[in-house]
N, C-alpha and C positions, 0 to 999 in steps of 0.2 A: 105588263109594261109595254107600250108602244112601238114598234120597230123603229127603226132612224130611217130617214130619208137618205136615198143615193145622194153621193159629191159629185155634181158632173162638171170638171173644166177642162176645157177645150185643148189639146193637143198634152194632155195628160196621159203618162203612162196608169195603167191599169191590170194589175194581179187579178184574173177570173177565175175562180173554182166552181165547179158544181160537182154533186157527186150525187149517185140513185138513193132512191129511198131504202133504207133499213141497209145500207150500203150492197144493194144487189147489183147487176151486173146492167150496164145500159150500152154494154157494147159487148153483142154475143159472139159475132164471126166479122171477117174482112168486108163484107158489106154494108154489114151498119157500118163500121168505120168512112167507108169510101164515102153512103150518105151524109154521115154526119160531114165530113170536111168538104163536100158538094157544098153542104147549105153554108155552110160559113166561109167558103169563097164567093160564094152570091152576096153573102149580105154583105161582107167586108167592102166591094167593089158597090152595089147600093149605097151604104151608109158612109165610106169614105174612110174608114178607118185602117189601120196598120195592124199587121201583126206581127210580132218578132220572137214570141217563140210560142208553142204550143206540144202538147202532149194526151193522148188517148191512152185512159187504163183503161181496167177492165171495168169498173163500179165508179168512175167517177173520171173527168178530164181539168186540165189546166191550159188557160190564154193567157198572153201577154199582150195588150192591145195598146196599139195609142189612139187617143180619139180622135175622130176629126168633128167635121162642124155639128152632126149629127149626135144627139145625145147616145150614150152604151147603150141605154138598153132599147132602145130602138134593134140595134144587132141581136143582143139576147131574147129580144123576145120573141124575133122571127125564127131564129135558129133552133130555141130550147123548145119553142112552141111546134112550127118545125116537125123536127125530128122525135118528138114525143109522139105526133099524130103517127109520124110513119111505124114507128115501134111499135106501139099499139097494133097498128093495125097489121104491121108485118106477123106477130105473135099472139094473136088473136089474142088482144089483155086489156081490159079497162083500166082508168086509175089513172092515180099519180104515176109517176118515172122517177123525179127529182125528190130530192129529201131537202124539201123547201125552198126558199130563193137560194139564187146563185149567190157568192159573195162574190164581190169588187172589192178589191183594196187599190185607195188613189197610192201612187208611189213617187217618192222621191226622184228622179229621174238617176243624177250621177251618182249618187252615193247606193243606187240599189240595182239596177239596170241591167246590168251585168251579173251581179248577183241572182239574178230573178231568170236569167236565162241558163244559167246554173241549175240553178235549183230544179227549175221546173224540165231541162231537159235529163239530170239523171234520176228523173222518177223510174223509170222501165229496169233499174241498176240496183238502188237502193229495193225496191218491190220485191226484188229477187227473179224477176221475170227474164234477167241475163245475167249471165254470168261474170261476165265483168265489164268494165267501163267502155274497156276497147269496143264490146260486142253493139254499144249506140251505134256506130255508123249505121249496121243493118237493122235497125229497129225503124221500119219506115213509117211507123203514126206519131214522129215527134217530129217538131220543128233542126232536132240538130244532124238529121242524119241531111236536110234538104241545105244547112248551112256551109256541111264538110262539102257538100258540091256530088254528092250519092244519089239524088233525088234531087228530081224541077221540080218545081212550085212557084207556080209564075204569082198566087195570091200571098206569099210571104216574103215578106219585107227581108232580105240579107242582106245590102247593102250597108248601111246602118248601124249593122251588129260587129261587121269584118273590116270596117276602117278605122273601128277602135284598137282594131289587133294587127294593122298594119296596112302601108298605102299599097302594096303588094298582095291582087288577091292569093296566090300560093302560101306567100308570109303570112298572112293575116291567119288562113286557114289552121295553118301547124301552131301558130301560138292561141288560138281557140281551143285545137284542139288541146295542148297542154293543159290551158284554163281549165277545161273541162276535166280535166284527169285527177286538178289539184285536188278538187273538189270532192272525188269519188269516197273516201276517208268522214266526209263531215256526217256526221249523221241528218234528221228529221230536223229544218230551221222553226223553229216556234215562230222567228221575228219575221218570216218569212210569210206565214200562211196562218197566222192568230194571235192575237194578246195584249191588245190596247195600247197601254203604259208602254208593257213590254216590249211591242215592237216598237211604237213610236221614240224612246230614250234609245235602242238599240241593245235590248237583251239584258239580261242580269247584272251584267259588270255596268252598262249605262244606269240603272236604276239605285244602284250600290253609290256610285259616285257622285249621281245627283242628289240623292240623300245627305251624303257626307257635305257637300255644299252649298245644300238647304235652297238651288237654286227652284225654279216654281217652269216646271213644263207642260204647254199645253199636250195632251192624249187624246186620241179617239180610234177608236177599233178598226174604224173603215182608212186610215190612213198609215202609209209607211213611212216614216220619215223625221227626220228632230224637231224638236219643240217649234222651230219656227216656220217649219215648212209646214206643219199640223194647222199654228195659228192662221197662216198664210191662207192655206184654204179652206179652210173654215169661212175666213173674214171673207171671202172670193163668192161662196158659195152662198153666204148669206145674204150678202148684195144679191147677187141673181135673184134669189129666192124674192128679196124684198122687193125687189123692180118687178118684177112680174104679179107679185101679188098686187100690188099699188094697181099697176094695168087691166088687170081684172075687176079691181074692185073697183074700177073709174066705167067699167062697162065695157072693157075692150074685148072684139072678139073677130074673127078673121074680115068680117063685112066695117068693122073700122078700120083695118090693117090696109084691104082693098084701098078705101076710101083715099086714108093721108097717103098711100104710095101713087094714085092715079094722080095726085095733085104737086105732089112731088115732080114726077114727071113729066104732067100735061098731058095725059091721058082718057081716053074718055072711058069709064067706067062702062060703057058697054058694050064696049069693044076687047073687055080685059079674059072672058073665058074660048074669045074665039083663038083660033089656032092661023098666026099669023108669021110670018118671017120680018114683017116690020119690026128693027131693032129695039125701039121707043117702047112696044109692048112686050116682046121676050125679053126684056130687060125688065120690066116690069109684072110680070109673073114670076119671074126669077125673087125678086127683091120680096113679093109678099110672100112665095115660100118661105122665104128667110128669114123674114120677122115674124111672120105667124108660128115660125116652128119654134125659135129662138126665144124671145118676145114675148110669147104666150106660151110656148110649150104644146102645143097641135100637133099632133102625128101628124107623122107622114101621110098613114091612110086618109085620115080626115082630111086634107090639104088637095091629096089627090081626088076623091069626091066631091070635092067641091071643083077643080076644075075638070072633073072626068076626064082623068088621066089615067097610069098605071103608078104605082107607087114608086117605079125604078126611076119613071120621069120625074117627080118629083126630088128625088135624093141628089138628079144631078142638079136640081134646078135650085136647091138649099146650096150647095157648093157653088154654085156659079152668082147668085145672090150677095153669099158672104165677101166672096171679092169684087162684085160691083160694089157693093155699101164702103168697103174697105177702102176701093182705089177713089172713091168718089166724096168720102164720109158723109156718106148717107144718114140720118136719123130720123125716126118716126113719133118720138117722142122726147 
């Protein structure tokens, strides 16, 4: 059977799992760990994206990301790709690391957000790896010991998280931390971290009642959230899917992208790879980053090769694109 295609919509929350192959250990001591959250404060700040909670076990890790303009795995596949090479090669081992793709679940935002920051910060609790709830402040490879204000992290997003718990950061903190304590009691969430149907209706009791009701919900595995947050992006992602296939199949490819944006702006096309501080052109390398990535779906790398740049340059220049097109409504097609 086929794998499914990633959901990617822009400024979506995003459940990340990955976990080792045969579930063995992909974080041996304090230094892999420090690697691994090195590489994934570099890509976060590349790719533009948010994080708001995360967690290192031992055999496997949990993100909470929100996207930005940049597709996820853009981030995951520099991080997992990454730090697989360094382990390797730290451990002298060939091979896989990972026990297949990483899962993303798109998530509901309000109805699960909170919940998701839950879940995934008392992993180190539930594991048995502490002894009790209280003991997360000092567990410093998660996201909540950096929330209680125990640990900087200038790459994690807390803002965000503590004005849901109060306009008061001290307030906000103490009733987080309560949140966090209610929770200590729940066991392993299924709707949380698997189960189609199951998560998408909201657990056994949701699937019982939609039965008895006979009403019809859309489900998909890669998604958290009720029947019409499900439909919602689905219908989202399939537009994209079909706008880009369409552009493809008409011949589009970054030397057309060039083209309509130099004409757009009055440009002379060969003047568009030199390196200029004229607005008209950094305005315009900005905006074909943007379409070519979005548009067509181009890495970053490819995009960067072709203006022989470095790939960091181009991730600012897809963010800076997206809001010239945005403040300007720009379109290339």
């Amino acid at each position: 059977m086929p794998r499914q295609g990633r959901i990617y919509i822009e400024g979506a929350i995003y459940h990340v799992i990955q976990r080792g192959l045969e579930r063995r250990k992909i974080f041996i001591d304090d230094f892999d760990r420090k690697e691994f959250t090195r590489r994934l404060a570099k890509g976060l700040k590349q790719t533009g994206h948010k994080c708001y909670g995360w967690v290192l076990m031992p055999n496997h890790f949990h993100l909470l990301i929100r996207s930005g303009v940049r597709p996820l795995s853009d981030l995951m596949r520099g991080l997992l790709t990454g730090y697989a090479l360094y382990f390797n090669r730290r451990y002298k081992r060939s091979g896989y690391l990972y026990q297949g793709r990483y899962k993303s679940i798109l998530c509901q935002e309000e109805a699960y957000l909170l919940e998701l920051v839950r879940y995934i910060h008392l992993n180190p609790f539930r594991a048995g790896l502490l002894l009790d709830s209280k003991s997360l402040g000092g567990y410093k490879w998660s996201g909540h010991a950096v929330l209680m204000g125990k640990i900087q992290s200038s790459w994690q997003e807390t803002g965000e998280i503590l004005e849901r718990f109060g306009t008061k950061k001290a307030e906000a903190i103490r009733r987080y931390e309560e949140f966090i304590a209610e929770g200590k009691n729940i066991g392993k969430r299924e709707d949380l971290s698997g189960g189609g149907l199951l998560r998408s209706a909201g657990g056994w009791k949701g699937i019982q009642q939609l039965r008895k009701s006979k009403e019809k919900w859309y489900a998909d595995e890669r998604i958290l959230g009720d029947g019409d947050f499900v439909s919602q992006a689905l219908n989202a992602a399939e537009e994209h899917l079909e706008r880009k296939a369409k552009l493809q199949q008409e011949g589009w490819d970054i030397d057309t992208v060039v083209q309509k944006v130099c004409d757009l702006l009055g440009v002379d096309i060969k003047d568009i790879k030199r390196l200029s501080k004229r607005n008209k052109i950094a305005q315009a390398r900005s905006l074909i980053a943007y379409f070519a990535n979005q548009e067509l779906g181009i890495s970053g790398v490819d995009i960067a090769r072709y203006f022989e740049i470095t790939p960091a340059s181009i991730s600012e220049a897809i963010t800076r694109g997206r809001m010239i097109a945005a403040e300007n409504e720009y379109l290339i097609a």
